[in-house]
PDB file of N, CA, C and O in Angstrom:
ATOM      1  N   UNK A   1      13.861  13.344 -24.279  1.00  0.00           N
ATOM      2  CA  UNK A   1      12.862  12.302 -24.422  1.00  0.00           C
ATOM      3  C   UNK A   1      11.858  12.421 -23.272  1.00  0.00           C
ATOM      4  O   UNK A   1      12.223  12.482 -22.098  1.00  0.00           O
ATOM      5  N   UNK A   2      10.520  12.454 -23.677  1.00  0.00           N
ATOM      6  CA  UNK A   2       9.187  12.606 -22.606  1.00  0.00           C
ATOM      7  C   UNK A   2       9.200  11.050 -21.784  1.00  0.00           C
ATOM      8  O   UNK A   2       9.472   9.965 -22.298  1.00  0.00           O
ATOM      9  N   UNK A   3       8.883  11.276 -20.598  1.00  0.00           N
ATOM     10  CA  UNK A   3       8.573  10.200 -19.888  1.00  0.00           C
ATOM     11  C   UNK A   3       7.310   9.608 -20.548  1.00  0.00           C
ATOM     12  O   UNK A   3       6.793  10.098 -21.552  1.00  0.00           O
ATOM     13  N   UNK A   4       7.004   8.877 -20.116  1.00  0.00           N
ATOM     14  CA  UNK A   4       6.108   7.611 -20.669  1.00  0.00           C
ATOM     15  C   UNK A   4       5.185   7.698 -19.948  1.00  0.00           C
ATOM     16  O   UNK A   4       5.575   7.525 -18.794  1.00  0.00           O
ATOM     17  N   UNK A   5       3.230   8.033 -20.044  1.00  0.00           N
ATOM     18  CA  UNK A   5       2.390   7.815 -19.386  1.00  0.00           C
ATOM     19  C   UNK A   5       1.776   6.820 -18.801  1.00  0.00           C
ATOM     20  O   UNK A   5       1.287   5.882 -19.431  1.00  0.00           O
ATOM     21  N   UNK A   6       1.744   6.945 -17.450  1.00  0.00           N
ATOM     22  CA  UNK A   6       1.827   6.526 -16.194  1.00  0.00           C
ATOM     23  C   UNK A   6      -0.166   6.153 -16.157  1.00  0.00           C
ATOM     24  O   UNK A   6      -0.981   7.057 -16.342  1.00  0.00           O
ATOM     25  N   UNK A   7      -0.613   4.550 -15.860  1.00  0.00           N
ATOM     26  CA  UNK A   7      -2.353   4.363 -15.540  1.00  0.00           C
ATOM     27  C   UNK A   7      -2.677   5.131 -14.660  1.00  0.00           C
ATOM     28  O   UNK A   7      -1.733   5.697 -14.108  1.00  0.00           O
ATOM     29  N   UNK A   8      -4.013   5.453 -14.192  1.00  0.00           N
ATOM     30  CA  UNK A   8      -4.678   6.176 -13.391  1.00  0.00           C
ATOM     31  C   UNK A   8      -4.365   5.296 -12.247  1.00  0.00           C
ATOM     32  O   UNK A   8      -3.825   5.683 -11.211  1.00  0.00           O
ATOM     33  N   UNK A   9      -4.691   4.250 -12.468  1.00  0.00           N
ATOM     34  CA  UNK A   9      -4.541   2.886 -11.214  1.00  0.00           C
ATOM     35  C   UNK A   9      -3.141   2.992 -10.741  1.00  0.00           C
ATOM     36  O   UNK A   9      -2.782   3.205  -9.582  1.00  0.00           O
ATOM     37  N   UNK A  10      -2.529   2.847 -11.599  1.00  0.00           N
ATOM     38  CA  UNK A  10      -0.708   3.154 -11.132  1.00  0.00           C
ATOM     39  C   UNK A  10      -0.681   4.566  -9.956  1.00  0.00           C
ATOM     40  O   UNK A  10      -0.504   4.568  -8.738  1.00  0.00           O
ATOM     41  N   UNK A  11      -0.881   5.447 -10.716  1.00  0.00           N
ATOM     42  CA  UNK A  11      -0.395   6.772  -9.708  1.00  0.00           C
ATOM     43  C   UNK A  11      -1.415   6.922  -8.409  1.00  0.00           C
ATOM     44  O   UNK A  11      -1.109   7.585  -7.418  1.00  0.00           O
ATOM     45  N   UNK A  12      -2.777   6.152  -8.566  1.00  0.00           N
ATOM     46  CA  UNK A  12      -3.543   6.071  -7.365  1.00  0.00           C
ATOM     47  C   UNK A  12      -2.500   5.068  -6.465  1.00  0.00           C
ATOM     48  O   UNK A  12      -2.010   5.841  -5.641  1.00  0.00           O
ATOM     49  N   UNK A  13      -2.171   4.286  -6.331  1.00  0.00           N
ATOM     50  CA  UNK A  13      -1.585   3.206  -6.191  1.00  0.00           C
ATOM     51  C   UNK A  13       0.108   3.344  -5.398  1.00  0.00           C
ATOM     52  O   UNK A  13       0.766   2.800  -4.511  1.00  0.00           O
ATOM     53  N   UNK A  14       0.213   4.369  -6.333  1.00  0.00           N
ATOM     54  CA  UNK A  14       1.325   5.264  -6.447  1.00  0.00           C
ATOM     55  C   UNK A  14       0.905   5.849  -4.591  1.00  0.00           C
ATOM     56  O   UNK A  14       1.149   5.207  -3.570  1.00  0.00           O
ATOM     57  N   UNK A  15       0.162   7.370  -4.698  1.00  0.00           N
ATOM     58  CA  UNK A  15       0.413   7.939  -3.499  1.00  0.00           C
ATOM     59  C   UNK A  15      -0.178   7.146  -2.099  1.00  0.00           C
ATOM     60  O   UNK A  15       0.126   7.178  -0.907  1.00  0.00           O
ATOM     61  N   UNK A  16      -1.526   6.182  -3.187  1.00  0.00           N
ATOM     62  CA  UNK A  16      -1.446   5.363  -1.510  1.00  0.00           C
ATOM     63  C   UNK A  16      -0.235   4.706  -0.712  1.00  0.00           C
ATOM     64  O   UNK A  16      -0.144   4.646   0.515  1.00  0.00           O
ATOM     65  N   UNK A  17       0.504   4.317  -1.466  1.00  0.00           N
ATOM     66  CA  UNK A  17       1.935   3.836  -0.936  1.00  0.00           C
ATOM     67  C   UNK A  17       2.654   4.520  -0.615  1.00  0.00           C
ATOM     68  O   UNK A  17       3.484   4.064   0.172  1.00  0.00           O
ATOM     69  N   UNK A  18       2.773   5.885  -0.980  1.00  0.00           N
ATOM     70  CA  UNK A  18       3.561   7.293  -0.381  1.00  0.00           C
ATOM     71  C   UNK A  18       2.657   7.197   1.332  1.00  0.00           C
ATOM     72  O   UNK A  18       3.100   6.946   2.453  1.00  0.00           O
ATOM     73  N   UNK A  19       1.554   7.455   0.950  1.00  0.00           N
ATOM     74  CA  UNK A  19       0.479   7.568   2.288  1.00  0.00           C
ATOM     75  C   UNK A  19       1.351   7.055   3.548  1.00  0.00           C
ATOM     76  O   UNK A  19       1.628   7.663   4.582  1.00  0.00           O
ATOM     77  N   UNK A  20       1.750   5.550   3.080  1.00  0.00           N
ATOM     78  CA  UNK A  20       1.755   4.027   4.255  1.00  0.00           C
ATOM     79  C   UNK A  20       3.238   4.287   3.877  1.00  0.00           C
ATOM     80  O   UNK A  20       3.753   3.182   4.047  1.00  0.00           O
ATOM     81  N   UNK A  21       3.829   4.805   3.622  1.00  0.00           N
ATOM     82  CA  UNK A  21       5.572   5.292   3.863  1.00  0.00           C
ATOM     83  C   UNK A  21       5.468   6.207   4.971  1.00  0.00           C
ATOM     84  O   UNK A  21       5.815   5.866   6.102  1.00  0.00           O
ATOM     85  N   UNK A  22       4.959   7.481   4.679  1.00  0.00           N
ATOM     86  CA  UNK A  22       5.249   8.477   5.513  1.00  0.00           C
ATOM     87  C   UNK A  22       4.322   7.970   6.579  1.00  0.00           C
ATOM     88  O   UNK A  22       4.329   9.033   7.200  1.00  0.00           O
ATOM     89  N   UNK A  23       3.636   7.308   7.198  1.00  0.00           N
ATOM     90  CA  UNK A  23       3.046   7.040   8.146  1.00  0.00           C
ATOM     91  C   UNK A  23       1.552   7.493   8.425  1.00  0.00           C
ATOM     92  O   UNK A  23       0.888   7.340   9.451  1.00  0.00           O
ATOM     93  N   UNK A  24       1.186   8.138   7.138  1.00  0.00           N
ATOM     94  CA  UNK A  24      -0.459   8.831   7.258  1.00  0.00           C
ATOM     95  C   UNK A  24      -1.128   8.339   7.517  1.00  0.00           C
ATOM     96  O   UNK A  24      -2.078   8.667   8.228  1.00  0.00           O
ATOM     97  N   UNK A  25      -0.708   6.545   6.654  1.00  0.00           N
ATOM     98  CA  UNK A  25      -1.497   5.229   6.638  1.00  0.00           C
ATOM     99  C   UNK A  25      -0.604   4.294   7.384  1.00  0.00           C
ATOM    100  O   UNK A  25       0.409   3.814   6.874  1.00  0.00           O
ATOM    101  N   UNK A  26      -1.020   4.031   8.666  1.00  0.00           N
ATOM    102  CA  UNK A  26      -0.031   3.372   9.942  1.00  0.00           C
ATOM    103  C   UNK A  26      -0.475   2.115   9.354  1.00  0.00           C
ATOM    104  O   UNK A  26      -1.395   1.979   8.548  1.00  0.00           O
ATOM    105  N   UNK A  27       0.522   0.915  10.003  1.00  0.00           N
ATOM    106  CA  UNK A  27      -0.288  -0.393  10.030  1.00  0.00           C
ATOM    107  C   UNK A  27      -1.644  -0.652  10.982  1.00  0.00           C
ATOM    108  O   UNK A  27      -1.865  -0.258  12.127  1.00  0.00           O
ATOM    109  N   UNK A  28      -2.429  -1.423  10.125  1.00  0.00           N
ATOM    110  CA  UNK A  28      -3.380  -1.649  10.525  1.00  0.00           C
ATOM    111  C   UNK A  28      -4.911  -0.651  10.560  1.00  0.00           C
ATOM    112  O   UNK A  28      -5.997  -0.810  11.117  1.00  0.00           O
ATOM    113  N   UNK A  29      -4.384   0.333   9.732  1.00  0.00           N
ATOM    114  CA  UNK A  29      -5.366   1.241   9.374  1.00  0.00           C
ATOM    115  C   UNK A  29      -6.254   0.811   8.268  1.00  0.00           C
ATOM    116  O   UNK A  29      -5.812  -0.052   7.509  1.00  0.00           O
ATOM    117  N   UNK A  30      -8.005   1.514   7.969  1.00  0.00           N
ATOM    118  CA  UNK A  30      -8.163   0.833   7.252  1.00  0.00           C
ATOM    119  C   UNK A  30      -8.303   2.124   6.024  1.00  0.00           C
ATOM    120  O   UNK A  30      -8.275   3.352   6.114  1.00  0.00           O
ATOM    121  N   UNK A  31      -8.473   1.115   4.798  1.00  0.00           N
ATOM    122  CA  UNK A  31      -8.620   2.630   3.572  1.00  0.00           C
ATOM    123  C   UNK A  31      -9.778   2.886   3.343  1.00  0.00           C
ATOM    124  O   UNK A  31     -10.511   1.898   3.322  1.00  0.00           O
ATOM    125  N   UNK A  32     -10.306   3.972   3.133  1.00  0.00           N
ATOM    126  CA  UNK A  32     -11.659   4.456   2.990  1.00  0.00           C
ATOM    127  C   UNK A  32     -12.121   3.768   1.899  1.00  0.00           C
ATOM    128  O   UNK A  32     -11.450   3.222   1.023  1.00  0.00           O
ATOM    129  N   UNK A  33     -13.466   3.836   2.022  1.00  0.00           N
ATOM    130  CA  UNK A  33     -14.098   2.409   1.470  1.00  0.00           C
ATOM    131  C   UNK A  33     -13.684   3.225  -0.604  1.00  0.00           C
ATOM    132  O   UNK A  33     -13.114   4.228  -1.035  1.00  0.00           O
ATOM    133  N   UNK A  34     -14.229   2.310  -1.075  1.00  0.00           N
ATOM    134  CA  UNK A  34     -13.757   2.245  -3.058  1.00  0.00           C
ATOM    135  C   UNK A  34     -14.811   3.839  -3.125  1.00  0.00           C
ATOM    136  O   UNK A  34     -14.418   4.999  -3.252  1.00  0.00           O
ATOM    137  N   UNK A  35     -16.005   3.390  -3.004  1.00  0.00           N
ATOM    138  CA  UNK A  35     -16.998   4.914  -3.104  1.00  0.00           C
ATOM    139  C   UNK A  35     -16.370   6.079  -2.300  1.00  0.00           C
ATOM    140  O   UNK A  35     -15.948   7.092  -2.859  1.00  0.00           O
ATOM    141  N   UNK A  36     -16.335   5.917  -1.177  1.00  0.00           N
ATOM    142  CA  UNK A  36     -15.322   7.148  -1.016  1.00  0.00           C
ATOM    143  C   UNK A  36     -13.908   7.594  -1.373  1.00  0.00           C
ATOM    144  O   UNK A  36     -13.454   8.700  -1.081  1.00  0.00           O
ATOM    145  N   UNK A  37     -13.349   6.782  -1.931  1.00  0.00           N
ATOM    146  CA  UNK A  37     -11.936   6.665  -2.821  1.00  0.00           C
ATOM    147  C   UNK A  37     -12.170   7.380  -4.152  1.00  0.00           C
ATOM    148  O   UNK A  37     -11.339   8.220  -4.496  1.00  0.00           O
ATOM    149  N   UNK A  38     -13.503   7.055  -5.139  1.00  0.00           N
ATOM    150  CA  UNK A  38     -13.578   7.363  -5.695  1.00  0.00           C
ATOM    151  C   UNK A  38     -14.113   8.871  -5.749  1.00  0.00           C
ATOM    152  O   UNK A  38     -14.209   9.317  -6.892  1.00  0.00           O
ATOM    153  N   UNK A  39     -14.455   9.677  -4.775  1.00  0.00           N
ATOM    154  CA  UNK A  39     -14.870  10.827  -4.789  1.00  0.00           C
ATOM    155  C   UNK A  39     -13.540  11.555  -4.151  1.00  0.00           C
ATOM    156  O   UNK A  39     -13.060  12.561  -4.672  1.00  0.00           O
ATOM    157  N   UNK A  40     -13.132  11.098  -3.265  1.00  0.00           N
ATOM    158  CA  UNK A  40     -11.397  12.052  -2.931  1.00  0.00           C
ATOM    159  C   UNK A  40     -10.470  11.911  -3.912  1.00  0.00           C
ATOM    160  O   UNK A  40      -9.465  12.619  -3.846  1.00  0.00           O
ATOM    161  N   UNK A  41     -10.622  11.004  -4.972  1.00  0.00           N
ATOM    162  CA  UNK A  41      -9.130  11.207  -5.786  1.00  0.00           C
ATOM    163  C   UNK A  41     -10.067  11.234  -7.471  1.00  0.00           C
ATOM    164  O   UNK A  41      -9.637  10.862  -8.563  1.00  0.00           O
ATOM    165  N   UNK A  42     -10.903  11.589  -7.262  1.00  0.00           N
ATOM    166  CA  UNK A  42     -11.765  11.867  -8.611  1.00  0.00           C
ATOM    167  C   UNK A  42     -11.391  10.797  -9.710  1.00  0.00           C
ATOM    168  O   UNK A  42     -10.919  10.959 -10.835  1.00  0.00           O
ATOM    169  N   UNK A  43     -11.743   9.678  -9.043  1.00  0.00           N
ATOM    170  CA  UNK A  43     -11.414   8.512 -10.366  1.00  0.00           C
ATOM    171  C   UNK A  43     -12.694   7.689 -10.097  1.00  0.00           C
ATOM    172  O   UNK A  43     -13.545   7.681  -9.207  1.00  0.00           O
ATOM    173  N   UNK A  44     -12.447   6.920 -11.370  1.00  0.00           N
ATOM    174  CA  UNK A  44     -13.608   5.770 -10.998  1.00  0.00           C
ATOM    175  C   UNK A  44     -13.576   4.772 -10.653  1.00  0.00           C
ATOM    176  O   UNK A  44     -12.396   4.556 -10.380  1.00  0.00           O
ATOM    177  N   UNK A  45     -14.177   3.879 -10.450  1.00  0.00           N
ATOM    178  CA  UNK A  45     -14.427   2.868  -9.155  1.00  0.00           C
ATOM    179  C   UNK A  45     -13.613   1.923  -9.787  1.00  0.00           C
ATOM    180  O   UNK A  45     -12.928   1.446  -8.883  1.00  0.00           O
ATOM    181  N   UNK A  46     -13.226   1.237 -11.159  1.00  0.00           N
ATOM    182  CA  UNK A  46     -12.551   0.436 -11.463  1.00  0.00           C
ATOM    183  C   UNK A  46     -11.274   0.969 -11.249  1.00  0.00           C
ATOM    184  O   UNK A  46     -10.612   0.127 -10.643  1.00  0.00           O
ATOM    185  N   UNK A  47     -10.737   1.807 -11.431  1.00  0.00           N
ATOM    186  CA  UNK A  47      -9.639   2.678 -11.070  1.00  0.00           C
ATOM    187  C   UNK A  47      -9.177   2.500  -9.539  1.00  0.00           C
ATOM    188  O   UNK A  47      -7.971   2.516  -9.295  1.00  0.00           O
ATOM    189  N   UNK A  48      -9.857   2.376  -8.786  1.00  0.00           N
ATOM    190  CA  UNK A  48     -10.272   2.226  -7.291  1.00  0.00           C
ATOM    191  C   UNK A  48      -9.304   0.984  -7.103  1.00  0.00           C
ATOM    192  O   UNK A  48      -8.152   0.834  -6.696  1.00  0.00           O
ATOM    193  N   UNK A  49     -10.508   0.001  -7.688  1.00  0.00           N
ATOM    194  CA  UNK A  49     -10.356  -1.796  -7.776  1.00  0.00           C
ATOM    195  C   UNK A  49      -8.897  -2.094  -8.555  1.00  0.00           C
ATOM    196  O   UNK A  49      -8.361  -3.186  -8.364  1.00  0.00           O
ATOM    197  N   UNK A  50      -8.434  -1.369  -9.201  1.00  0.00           N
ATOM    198  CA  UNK A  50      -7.109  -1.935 -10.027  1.00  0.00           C
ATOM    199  C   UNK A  50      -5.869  -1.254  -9.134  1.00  0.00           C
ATOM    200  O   UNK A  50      -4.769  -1.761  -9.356  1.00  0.00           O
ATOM    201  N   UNK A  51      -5.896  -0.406  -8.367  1.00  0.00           N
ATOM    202  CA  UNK A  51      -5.317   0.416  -7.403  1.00  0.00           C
ATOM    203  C   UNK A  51      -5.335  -1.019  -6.024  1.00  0.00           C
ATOM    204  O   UNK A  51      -4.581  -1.926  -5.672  1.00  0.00           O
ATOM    205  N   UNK A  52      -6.058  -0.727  -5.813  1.00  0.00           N
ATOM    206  CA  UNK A  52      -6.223  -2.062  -4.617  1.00  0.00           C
ATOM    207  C   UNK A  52      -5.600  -3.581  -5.006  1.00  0.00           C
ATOM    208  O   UNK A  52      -4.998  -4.262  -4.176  1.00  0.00           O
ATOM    209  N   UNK A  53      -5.756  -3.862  -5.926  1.00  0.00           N
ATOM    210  CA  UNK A  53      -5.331  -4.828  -6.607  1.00  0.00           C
ATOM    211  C   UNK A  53      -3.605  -4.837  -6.605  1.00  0.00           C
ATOM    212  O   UNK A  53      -3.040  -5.858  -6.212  1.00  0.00           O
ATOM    213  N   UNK A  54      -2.788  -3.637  -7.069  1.00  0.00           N
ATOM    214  CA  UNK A  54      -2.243  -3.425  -7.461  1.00  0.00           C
ATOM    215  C   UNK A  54      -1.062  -3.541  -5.960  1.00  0.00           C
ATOM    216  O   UNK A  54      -0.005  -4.171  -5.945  1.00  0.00           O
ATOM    217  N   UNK A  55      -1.627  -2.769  -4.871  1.00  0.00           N
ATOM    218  CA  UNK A  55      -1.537  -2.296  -3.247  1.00  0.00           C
ATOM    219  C   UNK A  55      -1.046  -3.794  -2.505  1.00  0.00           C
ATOM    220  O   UNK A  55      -0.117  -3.980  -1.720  1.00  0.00           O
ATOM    221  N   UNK A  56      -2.072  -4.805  -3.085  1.00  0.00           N
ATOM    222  CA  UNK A  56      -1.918  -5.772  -2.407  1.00  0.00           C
ATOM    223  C   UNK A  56      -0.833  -6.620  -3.303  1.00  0.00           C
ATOM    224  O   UNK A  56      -0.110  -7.431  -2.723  1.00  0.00           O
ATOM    225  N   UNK A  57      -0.747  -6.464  -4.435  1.00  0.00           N
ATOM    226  CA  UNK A  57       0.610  -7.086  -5.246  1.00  0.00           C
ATOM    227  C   UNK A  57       1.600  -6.734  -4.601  1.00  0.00           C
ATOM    228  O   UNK A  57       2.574  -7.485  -4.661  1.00  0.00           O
ATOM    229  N   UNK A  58       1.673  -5.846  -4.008  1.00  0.00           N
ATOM    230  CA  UNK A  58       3.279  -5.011  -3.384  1.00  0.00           C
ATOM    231  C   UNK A  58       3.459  -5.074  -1.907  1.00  0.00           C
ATOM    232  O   UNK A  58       4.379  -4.625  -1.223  1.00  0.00           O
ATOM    233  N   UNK A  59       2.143  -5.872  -1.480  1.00  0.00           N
ATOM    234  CA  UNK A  59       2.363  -6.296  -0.364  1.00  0.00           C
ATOM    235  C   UNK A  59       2.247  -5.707   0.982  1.00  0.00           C
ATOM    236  O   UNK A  59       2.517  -6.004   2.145  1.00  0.00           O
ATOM    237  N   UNK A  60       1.568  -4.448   0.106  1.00  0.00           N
ATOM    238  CA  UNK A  60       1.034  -3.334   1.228  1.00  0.00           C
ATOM    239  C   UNK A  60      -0.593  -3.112   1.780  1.00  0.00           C
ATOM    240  O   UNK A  60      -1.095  -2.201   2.439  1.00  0.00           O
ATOM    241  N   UNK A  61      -0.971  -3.933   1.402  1.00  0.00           N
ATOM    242  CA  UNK A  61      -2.215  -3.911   2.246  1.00  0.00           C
ATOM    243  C   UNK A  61      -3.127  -5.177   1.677  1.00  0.00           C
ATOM    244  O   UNK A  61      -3.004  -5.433   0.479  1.00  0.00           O
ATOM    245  N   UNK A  62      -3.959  -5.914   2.408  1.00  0.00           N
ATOM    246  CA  UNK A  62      -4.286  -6.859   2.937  1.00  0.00           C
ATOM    247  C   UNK A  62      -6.213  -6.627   2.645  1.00  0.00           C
ATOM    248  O   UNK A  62      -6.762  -5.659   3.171  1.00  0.00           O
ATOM    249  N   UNK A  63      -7.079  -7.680   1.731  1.00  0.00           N
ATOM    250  CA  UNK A  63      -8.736  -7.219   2.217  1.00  0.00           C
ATOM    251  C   UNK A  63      -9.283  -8.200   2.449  1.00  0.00           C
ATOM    252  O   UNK A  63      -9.208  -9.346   2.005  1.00  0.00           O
ATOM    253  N   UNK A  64     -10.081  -7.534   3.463  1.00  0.00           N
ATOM    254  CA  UNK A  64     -10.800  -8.676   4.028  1.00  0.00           C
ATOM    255  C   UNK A  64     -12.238  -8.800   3.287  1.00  0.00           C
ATOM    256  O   UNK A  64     -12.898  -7.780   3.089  1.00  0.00           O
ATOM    257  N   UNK A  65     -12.539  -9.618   3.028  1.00  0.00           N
ATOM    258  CA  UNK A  65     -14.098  -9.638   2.864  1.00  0.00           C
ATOM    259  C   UNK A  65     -15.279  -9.265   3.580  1.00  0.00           C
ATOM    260  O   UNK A  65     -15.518 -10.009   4.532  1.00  0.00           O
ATOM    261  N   UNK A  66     -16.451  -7.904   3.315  1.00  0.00           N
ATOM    262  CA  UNK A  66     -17.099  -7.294   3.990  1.00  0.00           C
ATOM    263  C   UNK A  66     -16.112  -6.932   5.025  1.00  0.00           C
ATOM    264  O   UNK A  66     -16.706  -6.734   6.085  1.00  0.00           O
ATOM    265  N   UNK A  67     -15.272  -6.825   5.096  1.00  0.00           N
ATOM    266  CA  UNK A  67     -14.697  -6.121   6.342  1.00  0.00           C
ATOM    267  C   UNK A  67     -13.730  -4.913   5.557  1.00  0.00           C
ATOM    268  O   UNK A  67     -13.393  -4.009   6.322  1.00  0.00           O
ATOM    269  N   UNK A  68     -13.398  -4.825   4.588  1.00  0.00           N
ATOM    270  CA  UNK A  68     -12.977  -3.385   4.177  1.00  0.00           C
ATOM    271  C   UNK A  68     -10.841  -4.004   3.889  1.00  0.00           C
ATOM    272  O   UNK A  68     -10.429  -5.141   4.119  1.00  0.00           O
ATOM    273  N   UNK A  69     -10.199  -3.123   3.503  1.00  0.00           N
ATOM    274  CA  UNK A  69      -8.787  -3.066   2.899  1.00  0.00           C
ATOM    275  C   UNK A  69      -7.867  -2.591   4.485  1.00  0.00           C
ATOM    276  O   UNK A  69      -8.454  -1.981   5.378  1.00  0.00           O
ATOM    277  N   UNK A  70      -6.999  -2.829   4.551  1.00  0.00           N
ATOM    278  CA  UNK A  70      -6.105  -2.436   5.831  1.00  0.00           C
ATOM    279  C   UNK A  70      -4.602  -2.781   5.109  1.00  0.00           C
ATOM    280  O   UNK A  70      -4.250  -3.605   4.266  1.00  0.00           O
ATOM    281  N   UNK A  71      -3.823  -1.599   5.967  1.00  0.00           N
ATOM    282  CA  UNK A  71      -2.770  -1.390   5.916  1.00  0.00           C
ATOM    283  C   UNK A  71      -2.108  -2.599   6.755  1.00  0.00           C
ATOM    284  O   UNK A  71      -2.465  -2.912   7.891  1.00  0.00           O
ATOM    285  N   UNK A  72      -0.888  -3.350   5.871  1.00  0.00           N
ATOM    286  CA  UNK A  72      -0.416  -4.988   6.429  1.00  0.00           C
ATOM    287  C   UNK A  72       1.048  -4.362   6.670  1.00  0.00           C
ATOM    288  O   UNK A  72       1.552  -3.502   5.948  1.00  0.00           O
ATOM    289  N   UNK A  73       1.782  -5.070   8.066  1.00  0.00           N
ATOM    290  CA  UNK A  73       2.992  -4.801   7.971  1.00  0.00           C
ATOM    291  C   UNK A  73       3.592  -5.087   6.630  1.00  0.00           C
ATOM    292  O   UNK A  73       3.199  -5.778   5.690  1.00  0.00           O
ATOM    293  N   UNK A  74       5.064  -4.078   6.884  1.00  0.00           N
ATOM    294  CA  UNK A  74       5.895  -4.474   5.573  1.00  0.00           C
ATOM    295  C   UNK A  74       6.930  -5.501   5.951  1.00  0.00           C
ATOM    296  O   UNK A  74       7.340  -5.678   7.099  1.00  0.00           O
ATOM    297  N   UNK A  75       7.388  -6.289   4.673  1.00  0.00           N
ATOM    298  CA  UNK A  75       8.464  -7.476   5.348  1.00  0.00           C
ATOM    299  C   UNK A  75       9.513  -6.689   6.047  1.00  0.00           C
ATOM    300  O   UNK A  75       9.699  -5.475   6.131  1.00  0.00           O
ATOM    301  N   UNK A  76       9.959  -7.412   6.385  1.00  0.00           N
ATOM    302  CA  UNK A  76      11.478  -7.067   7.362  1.00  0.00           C
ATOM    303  C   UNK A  76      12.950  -7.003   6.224  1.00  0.00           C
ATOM    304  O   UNK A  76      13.380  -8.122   5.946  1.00  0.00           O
ATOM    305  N   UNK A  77      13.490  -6.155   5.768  1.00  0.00           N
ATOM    306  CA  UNK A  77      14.335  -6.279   4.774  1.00  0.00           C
ATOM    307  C   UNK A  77      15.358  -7.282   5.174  1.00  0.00           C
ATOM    308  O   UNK A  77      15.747  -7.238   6.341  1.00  0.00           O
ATOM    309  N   UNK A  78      15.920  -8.308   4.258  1.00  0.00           N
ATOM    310  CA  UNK A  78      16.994  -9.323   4.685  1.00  0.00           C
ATOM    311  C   UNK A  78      18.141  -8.547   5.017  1.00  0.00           C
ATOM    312  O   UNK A  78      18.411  -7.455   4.516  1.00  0.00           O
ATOM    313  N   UNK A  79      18.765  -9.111   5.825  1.00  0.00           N
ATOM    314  CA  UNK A  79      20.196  -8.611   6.036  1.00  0.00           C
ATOM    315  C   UNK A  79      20.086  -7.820   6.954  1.00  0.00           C
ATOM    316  O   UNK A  79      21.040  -7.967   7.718  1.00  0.00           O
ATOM    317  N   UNK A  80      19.455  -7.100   7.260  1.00  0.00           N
ATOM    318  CA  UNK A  80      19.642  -5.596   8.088  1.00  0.00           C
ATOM    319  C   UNK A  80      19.363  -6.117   9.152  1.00  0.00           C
ATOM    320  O   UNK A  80      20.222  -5.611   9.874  1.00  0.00           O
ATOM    321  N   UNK A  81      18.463  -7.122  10.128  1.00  0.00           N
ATOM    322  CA  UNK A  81      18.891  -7.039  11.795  1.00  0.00           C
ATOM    323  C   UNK A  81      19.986  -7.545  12.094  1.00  0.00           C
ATOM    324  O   UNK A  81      20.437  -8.286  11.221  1.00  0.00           O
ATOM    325  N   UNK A  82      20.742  -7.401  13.223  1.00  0.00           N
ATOM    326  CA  UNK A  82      21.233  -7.977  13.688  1.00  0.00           C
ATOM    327  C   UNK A  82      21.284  -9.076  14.370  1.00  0.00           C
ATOM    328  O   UNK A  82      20.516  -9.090  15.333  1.00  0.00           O
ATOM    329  N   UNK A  83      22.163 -10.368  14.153  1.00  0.00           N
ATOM    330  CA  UNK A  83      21.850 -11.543  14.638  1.00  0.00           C
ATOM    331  C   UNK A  83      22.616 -11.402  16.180  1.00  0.00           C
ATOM    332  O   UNK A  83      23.757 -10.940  16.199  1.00  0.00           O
ATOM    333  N   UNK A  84      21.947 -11.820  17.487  1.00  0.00           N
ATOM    334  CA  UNK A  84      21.795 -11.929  18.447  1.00  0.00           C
ATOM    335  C   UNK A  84      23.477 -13.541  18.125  1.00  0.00           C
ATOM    336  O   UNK A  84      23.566 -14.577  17.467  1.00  0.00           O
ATOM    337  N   UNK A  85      24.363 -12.777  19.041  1.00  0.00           N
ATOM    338  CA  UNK A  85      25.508 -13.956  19.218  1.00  0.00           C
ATOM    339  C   UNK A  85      25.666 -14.098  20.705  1.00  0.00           C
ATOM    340  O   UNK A  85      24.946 -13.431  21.447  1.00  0.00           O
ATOM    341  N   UNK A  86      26.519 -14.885  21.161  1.00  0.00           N
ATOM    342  CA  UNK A  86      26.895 -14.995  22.434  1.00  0.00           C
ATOM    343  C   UNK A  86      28.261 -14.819  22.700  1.00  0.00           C
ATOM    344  O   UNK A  86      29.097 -15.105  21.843  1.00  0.00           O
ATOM    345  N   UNK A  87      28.551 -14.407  23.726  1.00  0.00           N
ATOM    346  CA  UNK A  87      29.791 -13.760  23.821  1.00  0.00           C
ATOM    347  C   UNK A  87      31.163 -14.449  23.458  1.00  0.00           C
ATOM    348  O   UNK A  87      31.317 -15.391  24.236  1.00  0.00           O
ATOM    349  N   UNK A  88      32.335 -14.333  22.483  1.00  0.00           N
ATOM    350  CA  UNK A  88      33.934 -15.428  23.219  1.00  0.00           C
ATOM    351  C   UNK A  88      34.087 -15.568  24.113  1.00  0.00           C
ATOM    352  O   UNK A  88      34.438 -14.585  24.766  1.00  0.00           O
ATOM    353  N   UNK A  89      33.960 -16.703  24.711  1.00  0.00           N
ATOM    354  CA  UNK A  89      35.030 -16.861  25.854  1.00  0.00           C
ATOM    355  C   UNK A  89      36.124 -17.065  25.761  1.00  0.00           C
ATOM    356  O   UNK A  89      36.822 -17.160  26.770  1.00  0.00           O
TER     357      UNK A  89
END
C-alpha cells in the first residue's frame, strides 16, 4: 500500500522543524522573510503562509508583526526534570 500524499505546506513545515531540531534554526533565530522562503524552497507564497501557520500550531515559532517569524523555545517535556528534594534526616 502507497503512502498517502503529503501538502506542500506540510513538508515545508515539515523540514523547517527538522531545521529547529538539529539546531540550524537555534532559538531565537529569525526565518527568512515569506519572499525569500519562497525562492529557496521553490513554492509559493501561500505555501509559505500555511507553513508558518502550521510552525506556530506546533509551537515552534512565534510572529511578530512587521518584525518578521522567530524560532520560540520548546516546552519543557513533563516528567523528565528532576524535582529538587531535601535531604532525610
Amino acid at each position: 500500500m502507497s503512502e498517502l500524499p503529503r501538502y506542500e505546506y506540510v513538508k515545508l513545515a515539515d523540514a523547517i522543524a527538522a531545521d529547529i531540531a538539529s539546531g540550524t534554526l537555534p532559538q531565537g533565530a529569525a526565518l527568512p522573510g515569506e519572499r525569500a522562503m519562497t525562492e529557496l524552497h521553490r513554492v509559493s507564497i501561500g505555501t509559505v503562509r500555511r507553513a508558518i501557520v502550521e510552525l506556530r500550531k506546533r509551537g515552534l515559532v512565534a510572529t511578530l508583526p512587521a518584525k518578521g517569524t522567530y524560532v520560540i523555545a520548546m516546552p519543557e517535556p513533563s516528567g523528565d526534570a528532576p524535582e529538587e528534594r531535601e535531604p532525610n534526616t
